[in-house]
C-alpha positions in Angstrom: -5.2 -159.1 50.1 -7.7 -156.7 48.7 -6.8 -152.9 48.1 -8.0 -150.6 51.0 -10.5 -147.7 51.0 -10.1 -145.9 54.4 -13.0 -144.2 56.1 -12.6 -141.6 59.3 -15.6 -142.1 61.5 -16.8 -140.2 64.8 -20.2 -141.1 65.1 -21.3 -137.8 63.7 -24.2 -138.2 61.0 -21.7 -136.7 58.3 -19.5 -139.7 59.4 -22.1 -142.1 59.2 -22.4 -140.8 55.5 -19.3 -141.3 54.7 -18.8 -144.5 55.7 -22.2 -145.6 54.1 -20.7 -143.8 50.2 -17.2 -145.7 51.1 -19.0 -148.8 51.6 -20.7 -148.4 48.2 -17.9 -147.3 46.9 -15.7 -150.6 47.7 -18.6 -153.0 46.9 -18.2 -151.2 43.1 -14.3 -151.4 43.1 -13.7 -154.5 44.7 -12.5 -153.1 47.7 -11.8 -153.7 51.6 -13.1 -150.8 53.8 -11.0 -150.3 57.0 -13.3 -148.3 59.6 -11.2 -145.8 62.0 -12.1 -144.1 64.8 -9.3 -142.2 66.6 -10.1 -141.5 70.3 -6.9 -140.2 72.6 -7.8 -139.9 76.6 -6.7 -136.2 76.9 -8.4 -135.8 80.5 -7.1 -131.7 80.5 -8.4 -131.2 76.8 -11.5 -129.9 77.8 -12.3 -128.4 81.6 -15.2 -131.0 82.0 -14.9 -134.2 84.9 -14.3 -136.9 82.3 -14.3 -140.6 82.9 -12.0 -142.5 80.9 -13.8 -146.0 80.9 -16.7 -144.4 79.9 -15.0 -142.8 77.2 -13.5 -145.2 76.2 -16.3 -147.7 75.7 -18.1 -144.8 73.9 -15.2 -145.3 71.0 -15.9 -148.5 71.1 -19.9 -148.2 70.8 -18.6 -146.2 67.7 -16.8 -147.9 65.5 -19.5 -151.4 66.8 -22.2 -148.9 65.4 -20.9 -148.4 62.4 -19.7 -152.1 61.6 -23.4 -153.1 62.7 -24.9 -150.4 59.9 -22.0 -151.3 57.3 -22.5 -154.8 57.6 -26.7 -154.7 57.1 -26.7 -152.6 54.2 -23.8 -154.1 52.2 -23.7 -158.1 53.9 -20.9 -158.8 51.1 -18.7 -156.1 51.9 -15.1 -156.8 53.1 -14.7 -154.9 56.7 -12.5 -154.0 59.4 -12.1 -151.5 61.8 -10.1 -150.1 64.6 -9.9 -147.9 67.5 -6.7 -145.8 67.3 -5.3 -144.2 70.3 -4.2 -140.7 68.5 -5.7 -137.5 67.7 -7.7 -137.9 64.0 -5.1 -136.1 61.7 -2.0 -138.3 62.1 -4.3 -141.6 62.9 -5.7 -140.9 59.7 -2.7 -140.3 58.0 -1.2 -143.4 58.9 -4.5 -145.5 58.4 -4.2 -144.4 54.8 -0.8 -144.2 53.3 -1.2 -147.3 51.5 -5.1 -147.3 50.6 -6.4 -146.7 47.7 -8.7 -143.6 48.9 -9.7 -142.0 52.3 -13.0 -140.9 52.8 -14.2 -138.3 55.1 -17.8 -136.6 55.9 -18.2 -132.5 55.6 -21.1 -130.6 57.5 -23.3 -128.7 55.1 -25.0 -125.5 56.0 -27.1 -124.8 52.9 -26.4 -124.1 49.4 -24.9 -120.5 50.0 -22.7 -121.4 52.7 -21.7 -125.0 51.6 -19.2 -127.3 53.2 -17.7 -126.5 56.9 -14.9 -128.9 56.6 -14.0 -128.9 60.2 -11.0 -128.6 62.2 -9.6 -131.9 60.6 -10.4 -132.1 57.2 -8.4 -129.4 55.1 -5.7 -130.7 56.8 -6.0 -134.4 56.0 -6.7 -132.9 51.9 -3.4 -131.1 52.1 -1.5 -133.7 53.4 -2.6 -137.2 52.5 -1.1 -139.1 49.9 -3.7 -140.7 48.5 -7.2 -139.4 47.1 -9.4 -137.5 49.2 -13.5 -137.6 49.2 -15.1 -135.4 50.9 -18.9 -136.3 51.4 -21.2 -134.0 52.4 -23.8 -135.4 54.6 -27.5 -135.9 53.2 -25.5 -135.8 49.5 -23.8 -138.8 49.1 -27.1 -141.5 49.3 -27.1 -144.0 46.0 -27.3 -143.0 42.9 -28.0 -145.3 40.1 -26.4 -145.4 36.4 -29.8 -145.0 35.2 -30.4 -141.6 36.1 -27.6 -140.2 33.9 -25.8 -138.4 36.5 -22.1 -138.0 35.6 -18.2 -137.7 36.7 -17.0 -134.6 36.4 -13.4 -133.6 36.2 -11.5 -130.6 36.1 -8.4 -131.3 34.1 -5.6 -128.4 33.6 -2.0 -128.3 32.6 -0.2 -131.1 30.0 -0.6 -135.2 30.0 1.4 -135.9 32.6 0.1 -133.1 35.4 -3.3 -134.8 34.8 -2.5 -138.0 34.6 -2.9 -139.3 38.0 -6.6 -137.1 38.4 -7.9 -138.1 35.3 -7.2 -141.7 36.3 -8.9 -141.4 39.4 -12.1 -140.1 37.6 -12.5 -142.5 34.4 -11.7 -145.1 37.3 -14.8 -144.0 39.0 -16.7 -143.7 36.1 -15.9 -146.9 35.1 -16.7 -148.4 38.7 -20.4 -146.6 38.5 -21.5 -147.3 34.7 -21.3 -143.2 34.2 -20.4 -140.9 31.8 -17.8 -138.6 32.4 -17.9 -134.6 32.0 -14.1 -133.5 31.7 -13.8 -129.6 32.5 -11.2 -127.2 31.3 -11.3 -123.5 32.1 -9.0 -121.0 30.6 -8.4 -117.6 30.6 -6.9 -114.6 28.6 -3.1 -114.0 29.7 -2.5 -110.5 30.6 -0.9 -109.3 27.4 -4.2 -109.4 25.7 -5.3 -106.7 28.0 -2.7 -104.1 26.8 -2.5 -105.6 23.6 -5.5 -104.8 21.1 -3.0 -106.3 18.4 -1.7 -109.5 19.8 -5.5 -110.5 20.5 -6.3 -110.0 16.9 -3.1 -111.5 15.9 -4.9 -114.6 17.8 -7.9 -114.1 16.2 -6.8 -114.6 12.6 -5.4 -117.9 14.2 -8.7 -119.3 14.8 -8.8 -117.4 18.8 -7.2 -119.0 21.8 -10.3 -121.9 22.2 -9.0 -125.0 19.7 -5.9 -124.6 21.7 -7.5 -125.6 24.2 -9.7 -127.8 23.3 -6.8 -130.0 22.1 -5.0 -130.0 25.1 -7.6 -131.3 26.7 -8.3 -133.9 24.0 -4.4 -134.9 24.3 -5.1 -135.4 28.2 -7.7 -137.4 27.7 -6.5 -139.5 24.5 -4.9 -142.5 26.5 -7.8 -142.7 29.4 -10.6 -142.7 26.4 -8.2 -145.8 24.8 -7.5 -147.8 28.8 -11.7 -146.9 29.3 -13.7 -147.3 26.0 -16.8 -148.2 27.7 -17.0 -144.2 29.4 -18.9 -141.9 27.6 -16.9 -138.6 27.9 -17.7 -134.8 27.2 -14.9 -132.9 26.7 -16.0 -129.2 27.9 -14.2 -126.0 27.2 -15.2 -122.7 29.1 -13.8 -119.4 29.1 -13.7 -118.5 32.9 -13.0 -119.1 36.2 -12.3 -123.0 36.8 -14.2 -122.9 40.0 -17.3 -121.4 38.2 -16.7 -123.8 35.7 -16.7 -127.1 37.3 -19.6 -126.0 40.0 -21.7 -125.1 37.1 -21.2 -128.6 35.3 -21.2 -130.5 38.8 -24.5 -129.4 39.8 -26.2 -132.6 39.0 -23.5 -134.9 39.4 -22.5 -138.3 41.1 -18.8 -137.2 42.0 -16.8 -134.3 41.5 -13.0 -134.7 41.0 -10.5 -132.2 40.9 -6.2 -131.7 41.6 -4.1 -130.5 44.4 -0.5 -130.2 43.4 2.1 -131.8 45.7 4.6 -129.5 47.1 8.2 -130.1 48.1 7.5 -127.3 51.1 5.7 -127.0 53.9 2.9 -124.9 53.2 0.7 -125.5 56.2 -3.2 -126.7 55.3 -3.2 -125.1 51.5 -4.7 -127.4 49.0 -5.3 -124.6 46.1 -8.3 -122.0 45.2 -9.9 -124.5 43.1 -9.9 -127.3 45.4 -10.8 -125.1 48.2 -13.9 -123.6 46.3 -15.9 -126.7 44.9 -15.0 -128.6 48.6 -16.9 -125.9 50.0 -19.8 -125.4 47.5 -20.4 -128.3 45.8 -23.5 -130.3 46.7 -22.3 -133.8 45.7 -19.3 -135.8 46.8 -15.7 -134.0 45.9 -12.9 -136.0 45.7 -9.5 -134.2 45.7 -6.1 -136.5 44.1 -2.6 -135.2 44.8 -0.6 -135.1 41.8 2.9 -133.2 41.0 
């Protein structure tokens, strides 16, 4: 059976996005998309006379809706769907703990106020176990090879913290013929503040930047050997990592970044980085859990 790329769909045009990027998205990997809608009759959830059949068939006019569009726009797509009688979050959950990524659509409000993820979507980020992507509706039509427009990643920490994000993006890259802008941001530690001295001990060193420039060349040493055919950029900034990887993402096809995986519960957090390019970058954002 083919690997699974979940999409959650409400009939919302940000869903309707979404679901039209997974589609693409699977037809480049090789993928099976499964369509869910989740629809619970909760006749006391809202003070309105409700009808249940009516409801109901509305879920179904959904999910038939979007099977109907899938289907036209990408006839050999593999496709299934499903009605699932839960609220979204833990539907969604469920739908994706073995798929390869979940998709989800973002309402955008202009280029100052960026993404309103809604209700459900930070929490489905901080809690799923898979990847992620977060398109934001209007952003996420096709985008062809030709036009040059890369994958950027934001890669911090050793080899082994990144592994599983950098994968994710040279996989992506890969799949869409792209090159791929790798992003490390760094920033003085607070003893060069107080410290005239220790900063010009660095100095004479050669300054803090080739330190960082190889670590992120030793992150990306074994993805550049498993992916030869992606053109990558390795780019070192001084900064803020948010900043950083809006700055470089501005023109891009997909923007991937980390959330770490924690042992506790810590509610919807999914990180400052995370939570700042989901809600200002323009193109597609795709968050990957990694310890």
């Amino acid at each position: 059976m083919k690997r699974t790329l979940v999409v959650g769909v409400d009939g919302s045009p940000e869903s309707r996005t979404a679901a039209d990027w997974a589609a693409r998205e699977a037809v480049r990997r090789d993928l099976r998309v499964h369509v869910v809608h989740a629809w619970l009759w909760q006749p006391l959830a809202v003070p309105v006379v409700q009808d249940r059949a009516v409801e109901a068939r509305r879920a179904r006019e959904i999910l038939e809706e979007t099977e109907a569009e899938l289907t036209r726009r990408h006839p050999t797509l593999a496709l299934t769907a499903e009605v699932v009688p839960d609220v979204p979050v833990p539907a969604l959950l469920r739908a994706a703990k073995e798929a390869e990524m979940l998709v989800l659509g973002s309402r955008g409000y202009g280029a100052v106020a960026g993404f309103l993820l809604g209700s459900y979507g930070q929490q489905l980020i901080a809690a799923a176990e898979c990847p992620v992507v977060s398109v934001r509706a209007g952003r996420g039509g096709p985008v062809s090879a030709a036009d040059g427009a890369e994958v950027v990643v934001g890669q911090q920490g050793g080899v082994e913290e990144s592994a599983d994000v950098l994968r994710f993006a040279f996989e992506a890259a890969a799949a869409h013929g792209a090159p791929l802008r790798a992003v490390r941001a760094w920033s003085l530690p607070p003893v060069y503040g107080y410290s005239p001295g220790s900063l010009w001990v660095a100095n004479q060193l050669g300054g803090l930047e080739p330190f960082e420039k190889d670590a992120l060349e030793q992150a990306l040493e074994p993805w550049r050997s498993r992916y030869p055919e992606v053109d990558v950029v390795a780019h070192v900034e001084l900064g803020s990592a948010g900043h950083a990887l809006l700055s470089a993402a501005s023109d891009a096809r997909l923007l991937v970044v980390g959330r770490r995986v924690r042992d506790s519960v810590l509610g919807t957090r999914i990180g400052s980085v995370a939570h700042a390019v989901l809600h200002h970058a323009a193109c597609p954002v795709a968050v990957v859990p990694h310890r």
